[in-house]
TIDOKOL-41010 format. One record per residue (C-alpha): residue in three letters; x, y, z. Coordinates in Angstrom, 1 decimal. Layout:
+---------+--------+--------+--------+
! residuo !     px !     py !     pz !
+---------+--------+--------+--------+
!     Ala !      X !      Y !      Z !
...
+---------+--------+--------+--------+
END
This chain:
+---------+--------+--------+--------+
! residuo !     px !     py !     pz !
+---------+--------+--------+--------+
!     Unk !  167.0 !   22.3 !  113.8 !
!     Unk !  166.8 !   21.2 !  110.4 !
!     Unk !  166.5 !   17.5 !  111.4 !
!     Unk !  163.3 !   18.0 !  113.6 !
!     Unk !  161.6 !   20.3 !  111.3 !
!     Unk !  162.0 !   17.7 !  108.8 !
!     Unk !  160.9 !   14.7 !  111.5 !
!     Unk !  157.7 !   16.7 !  111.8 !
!     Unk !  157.2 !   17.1 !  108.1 !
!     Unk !  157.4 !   13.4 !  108.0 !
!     Unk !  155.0 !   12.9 !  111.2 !
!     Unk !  152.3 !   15.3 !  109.5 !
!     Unk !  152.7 !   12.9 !  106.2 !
!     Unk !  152.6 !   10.2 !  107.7 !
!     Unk !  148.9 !   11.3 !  109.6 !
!     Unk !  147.9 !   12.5 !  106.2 !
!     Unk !  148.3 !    9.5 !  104.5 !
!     Unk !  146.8 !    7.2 !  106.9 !
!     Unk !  143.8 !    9.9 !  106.7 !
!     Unk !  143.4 !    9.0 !  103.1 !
!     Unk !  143.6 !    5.2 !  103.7 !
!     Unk !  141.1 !    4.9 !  106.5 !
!     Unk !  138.7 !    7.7 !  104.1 !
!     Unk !  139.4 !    5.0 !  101.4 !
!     Unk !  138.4 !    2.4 !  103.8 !
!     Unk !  135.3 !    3.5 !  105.0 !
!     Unk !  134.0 !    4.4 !  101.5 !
!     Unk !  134.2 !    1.4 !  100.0 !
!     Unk !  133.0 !    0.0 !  103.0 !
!     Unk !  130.0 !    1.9 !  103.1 !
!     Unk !  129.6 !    1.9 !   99.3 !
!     Unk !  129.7 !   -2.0 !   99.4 !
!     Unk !  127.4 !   -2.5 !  102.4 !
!     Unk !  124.9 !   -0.3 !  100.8 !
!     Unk !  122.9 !   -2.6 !   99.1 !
!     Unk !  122.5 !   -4.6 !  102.4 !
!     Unk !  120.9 !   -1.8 !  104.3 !
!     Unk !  118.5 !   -1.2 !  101.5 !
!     Unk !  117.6 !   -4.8 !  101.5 !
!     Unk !  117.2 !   -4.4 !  105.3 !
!     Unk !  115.5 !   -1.1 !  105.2 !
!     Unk !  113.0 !   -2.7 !  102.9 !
!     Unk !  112.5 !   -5.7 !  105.3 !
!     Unk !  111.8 !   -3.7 !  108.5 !
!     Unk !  108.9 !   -1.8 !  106.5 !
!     Unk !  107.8 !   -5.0 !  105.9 !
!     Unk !  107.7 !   -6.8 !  108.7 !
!     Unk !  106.1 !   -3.5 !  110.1 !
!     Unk !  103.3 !   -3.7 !  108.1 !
!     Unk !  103.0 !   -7.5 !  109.2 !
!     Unk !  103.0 !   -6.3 !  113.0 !
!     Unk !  100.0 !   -3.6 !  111.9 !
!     Unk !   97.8 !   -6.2 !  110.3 !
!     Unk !   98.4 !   -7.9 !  113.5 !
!     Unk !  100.2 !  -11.0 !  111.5 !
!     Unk !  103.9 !  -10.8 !  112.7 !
!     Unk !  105.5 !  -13.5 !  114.1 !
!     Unk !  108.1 !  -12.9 !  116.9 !
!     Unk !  111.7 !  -13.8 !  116.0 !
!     Unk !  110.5 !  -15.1 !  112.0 !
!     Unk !  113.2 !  -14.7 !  109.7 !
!     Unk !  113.6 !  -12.9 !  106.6 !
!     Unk !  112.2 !  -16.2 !  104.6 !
!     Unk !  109.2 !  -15.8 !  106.6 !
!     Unk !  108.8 !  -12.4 !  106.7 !
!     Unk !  108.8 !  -12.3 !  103.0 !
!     Unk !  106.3 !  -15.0 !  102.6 !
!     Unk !  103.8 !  -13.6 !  104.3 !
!     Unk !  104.3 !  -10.2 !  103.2 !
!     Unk !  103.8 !  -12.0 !   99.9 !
!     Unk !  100.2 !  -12.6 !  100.3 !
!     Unk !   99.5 !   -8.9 !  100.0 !
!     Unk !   99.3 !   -6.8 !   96.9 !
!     Unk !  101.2 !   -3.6 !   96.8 !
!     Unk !   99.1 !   -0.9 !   95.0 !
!     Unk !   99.1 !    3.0 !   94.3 !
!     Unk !   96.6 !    5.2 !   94.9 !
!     Unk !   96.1 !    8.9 !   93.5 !
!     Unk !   95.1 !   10.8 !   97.0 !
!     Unk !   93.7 !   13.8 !   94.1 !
!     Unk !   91.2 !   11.3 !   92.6 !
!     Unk !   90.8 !    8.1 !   95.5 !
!     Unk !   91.4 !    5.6 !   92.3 !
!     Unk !   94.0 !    3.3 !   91.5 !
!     Unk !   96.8 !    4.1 !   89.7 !
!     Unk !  100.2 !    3.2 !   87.9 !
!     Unk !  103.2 !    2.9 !   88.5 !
!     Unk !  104.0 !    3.8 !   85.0 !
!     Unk !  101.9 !    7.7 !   85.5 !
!     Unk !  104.1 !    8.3 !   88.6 !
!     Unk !  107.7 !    7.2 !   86.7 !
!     Unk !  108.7 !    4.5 !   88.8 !
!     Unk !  109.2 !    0.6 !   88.0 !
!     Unk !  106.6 !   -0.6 !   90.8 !
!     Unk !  104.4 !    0.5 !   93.8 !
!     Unk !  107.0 !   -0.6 !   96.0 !
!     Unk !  109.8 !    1.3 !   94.5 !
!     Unk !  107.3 !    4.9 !   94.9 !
!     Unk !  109.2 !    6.7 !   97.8 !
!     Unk !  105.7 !    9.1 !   99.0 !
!     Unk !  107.7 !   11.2 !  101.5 !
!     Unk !  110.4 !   12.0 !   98.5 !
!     Unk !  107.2 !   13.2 !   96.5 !
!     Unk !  106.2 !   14.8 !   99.4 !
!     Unk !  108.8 !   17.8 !   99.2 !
!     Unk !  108.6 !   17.8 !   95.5 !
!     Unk !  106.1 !   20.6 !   93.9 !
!     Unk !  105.5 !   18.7 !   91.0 !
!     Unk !  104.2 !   15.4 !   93.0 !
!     Unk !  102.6 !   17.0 !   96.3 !
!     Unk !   99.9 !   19.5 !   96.7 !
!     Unk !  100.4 !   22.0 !   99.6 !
!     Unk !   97.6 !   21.9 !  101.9 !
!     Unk !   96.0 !   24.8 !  103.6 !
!     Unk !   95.6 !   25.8 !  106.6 !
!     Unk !   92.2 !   24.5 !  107.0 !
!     Unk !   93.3 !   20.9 !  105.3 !
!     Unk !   96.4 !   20.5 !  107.5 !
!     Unk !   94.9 !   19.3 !  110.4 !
!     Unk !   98.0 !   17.0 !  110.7 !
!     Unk !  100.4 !   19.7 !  110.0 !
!     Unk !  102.1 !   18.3 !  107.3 !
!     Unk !  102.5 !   21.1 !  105.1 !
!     Unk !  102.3 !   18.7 !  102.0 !
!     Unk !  100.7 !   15.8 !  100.6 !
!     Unk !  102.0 !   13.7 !   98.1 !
!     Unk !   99.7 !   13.3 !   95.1 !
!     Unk !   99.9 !    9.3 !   95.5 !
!     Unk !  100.7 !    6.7 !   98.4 !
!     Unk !  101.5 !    2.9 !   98.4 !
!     Unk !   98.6 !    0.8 !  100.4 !
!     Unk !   98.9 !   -2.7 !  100.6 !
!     Unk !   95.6 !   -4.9 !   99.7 !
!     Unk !   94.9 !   -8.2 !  101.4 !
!     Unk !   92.3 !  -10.5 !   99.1 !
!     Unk !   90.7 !  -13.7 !  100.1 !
!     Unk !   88.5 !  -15.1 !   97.4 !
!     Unk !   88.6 !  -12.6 !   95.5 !
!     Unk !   87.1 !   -9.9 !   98.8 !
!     Unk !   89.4 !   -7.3 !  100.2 !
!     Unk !   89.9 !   -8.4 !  103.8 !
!     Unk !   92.4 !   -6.3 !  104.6 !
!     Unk !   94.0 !   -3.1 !  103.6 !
!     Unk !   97.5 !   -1.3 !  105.3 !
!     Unk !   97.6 !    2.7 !  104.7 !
!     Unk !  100.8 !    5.2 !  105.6 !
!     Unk !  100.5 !    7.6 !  107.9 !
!     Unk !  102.5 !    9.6 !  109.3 !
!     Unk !  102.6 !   13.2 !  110.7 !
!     Unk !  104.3 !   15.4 !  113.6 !
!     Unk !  104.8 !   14.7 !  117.3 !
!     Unk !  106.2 !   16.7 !  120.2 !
!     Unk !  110.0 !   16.4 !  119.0 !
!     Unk !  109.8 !   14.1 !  115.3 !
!     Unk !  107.9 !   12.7 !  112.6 !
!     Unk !  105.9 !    9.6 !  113.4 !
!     Unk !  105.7 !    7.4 !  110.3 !
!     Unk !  103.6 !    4.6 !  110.8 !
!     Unk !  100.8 !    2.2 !  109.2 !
!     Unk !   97.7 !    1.3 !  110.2 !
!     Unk !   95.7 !   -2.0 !  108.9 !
!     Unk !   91.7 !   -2.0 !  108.4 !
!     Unk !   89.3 !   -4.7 !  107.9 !
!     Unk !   87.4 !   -5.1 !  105.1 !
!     Unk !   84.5 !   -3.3 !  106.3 !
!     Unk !   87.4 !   -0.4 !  105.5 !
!     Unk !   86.1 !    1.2 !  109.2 !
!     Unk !   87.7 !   -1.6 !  112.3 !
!     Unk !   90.9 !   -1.1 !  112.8 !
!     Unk !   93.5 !   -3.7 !  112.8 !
!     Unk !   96.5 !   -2.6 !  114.1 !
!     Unk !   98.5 !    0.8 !  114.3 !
!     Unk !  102.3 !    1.1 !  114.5 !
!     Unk !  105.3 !    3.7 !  114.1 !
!     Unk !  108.4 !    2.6 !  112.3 !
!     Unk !  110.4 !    5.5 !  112.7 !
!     Unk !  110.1 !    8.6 !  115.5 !
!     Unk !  112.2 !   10.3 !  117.9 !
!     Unk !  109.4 !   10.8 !  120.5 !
!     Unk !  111.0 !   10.7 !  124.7 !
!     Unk !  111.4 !    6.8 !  126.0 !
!     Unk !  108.8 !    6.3 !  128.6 !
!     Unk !  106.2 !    9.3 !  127.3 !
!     Unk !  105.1 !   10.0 !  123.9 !
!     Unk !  107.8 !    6.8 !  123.1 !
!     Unk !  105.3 !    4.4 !  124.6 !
!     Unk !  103.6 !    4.5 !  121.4 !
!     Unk !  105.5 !    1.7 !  120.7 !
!     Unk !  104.3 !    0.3 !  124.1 !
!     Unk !  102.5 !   -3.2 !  122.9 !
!     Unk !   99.8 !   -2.8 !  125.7 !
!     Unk !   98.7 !    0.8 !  124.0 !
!     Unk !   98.8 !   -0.6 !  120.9 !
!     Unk !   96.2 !   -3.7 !  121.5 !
!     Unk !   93.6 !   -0.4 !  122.3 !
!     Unk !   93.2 !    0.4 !  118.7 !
!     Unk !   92.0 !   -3.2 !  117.6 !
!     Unk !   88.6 !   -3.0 !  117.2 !
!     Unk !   88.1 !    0.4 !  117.0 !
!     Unk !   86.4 !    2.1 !  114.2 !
!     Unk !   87.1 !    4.7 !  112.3 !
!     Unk !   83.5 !    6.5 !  111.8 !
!     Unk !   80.0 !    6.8 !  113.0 !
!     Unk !   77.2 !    5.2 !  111.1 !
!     Unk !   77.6 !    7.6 !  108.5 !
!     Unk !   81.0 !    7.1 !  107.8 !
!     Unk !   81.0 !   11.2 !  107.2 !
!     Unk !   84.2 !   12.0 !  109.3 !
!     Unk !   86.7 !   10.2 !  111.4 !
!     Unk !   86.1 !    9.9 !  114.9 !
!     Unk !   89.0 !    8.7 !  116.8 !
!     Unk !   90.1 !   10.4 !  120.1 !
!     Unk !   92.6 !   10.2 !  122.3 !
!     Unk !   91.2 !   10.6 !  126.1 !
!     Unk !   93.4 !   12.2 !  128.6 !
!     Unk !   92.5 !   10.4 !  131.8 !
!     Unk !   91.8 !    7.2 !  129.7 !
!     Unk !   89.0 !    5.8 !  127.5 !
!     Unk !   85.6 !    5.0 !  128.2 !
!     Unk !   84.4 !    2.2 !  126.1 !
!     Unk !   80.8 !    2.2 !  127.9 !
!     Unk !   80.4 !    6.1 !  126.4 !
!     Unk !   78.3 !    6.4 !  123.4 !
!     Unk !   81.5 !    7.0 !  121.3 !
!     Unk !   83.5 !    4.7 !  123.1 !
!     Unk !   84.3 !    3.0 !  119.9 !
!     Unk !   86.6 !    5.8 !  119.0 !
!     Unk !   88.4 !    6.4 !  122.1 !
!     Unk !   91.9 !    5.2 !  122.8 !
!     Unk !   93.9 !    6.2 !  126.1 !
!     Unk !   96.2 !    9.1 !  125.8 !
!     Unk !   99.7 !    8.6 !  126.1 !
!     Unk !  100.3 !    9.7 !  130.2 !
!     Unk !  102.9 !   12.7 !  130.0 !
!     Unk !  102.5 !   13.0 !  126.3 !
!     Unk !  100.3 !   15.6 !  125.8 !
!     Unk !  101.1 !   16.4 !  122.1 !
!     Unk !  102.5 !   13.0 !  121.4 !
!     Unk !   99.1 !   12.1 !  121.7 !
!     Unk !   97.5 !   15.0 !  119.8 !
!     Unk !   99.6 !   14.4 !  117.1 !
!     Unk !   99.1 !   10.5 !  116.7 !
!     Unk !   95.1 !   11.8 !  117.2 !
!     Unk !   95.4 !   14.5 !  114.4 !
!     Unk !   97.4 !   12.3 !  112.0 !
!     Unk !   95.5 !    9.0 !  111.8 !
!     Unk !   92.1 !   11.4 !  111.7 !
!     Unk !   94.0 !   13.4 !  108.9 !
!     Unk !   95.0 !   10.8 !  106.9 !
!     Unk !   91.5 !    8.7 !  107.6 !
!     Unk !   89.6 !   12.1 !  106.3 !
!     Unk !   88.5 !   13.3 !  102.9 !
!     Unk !   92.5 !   15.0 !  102.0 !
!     Unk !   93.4 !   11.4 !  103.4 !
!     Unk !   92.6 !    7.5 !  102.0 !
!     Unk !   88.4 !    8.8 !  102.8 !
!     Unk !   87.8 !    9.0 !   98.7 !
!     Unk !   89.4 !    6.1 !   98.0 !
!     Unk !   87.3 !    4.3 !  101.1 !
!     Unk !   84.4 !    5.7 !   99.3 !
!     Unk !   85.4 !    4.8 !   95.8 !
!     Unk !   86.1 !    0.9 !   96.8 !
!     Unk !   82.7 !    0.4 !   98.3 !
!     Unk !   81.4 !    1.8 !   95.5 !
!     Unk !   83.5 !   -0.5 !   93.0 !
!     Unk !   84.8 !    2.6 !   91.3 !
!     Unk !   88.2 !    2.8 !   92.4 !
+---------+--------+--------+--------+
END
């Protein structure tokens, strides 16, 4: 009796043991592999920024990728004041270092929105964002803003790209969601995105955005056919929420000061 008691003292010591080793294991080999996934976390923001300025190229490599995300400029905008500012004010080494959705759940670097503001249901807004500024002698041609907001079942975060005129639209695109394959997932459908290029933002006035998705689908020949974009089929909230967000972060508690502060050269 003594003999098996002490065979299944060993067995459990054994099991321990190789417990430990394989935890040891899969530390360091997550520890050491770390870095990597950064590096390729920061790559596929990247290249999906390239894809919303409509300037990725299918199957480039990271080389590439990084060249021609080198032509833009990285900049950080206070959302409070629409202006430029530093990475040095918000206590990080560069804009591309600034982590807006960390800020975002920090008191001391968001502002909670009310009711009234939160069209996009965010709850928060961080004080400052990262938009990335395309020149060409000297003129803005380009600028890619963050958006992001709520669907049915996640978070879309996304970018969308603008022309100069700060109004067309470029290109939209969602980097991370959890949204149902085949409904409000088809917003990563390359057919729905080609609707937004094109469209604009505002009316004449540039007062208030304008975009709508239409249930049913869009009719460009309308009077504001400019704005509409085909709802997602099946997606009812998918779409209200991609709707909500881009008009959200297009509106005045959005970029739409800083908009207004760049055409007037003040930003």
């Amino acid at each position: 009796m003594a003999k098996k008691k002490e065979t299944v003292g060993k067995t459990i010591q054994v099991a321990f043991a190789l417990c430990i080793v394989c935890s040891v294991i899969v530390s360091a080999a997550a520890v050491s592999l770390r870095p990597q996934q950064a590096l390729n976390q920061e790559l596929d923001i990247k290249s999906n920024i390239l894809q919303a300025a409509g300037m990725s190229e299918p199957g480039a490599n990271r080389e590439r990728i990084e060249e021609q995300f080198g032509q833009f400029t990285p900049r950080l905008v206070d959302l409070r004041t629409g202006k430029f500012t530093t990475p040095e004010e918000l206590g990080v080494p560069d804009a591309l270092s600034y982590d807006q959705y960390r800020a975002a759940g920090d008191p001391n670097m968001s502002t909670r929105l009310s009711s009234a503001q939160d069209t996009a249901n965010i709850r928060r807004r961080a004080h400052a964002a990262t938009v990335y500024i395309l020149e060409e002698d000297g003129e803005m041609v380009r600028v890619v803003l963050p958006v992001h907001g709520p669907g049915l079942w996640s978070t879309l975060y996304g970018f969308i790209s603008l022309e100069g005129d700060l109004n067309t639209i470029e290109g939209i695109g969602f980097y991370d969601h959890a949204e149902t394959p085949g409904l409000g997932g088809e917003v990563d459908n390359p057919r729905w995105k080609s609707q937004w290029v094109g469209q604009k933002l505002y009316s004449d006035d540039k007062s208030e955005p304008q975009i709508r998705l239409v249930k049913g689908g869009a009719d460009r020949s309308a009077e504001d056919g400019e704005h509409q974009i085909d709802a997602l089929s099946g997606a009812t909230l998918t779409a209200r929420g991609v709707e909500n967000l881009v008009n959200f972060w297009m509106g005045e508690d959005g970029f739409a000061p800083f908009f207004k502060n760049l055409r007037d050269g003040e930003a």
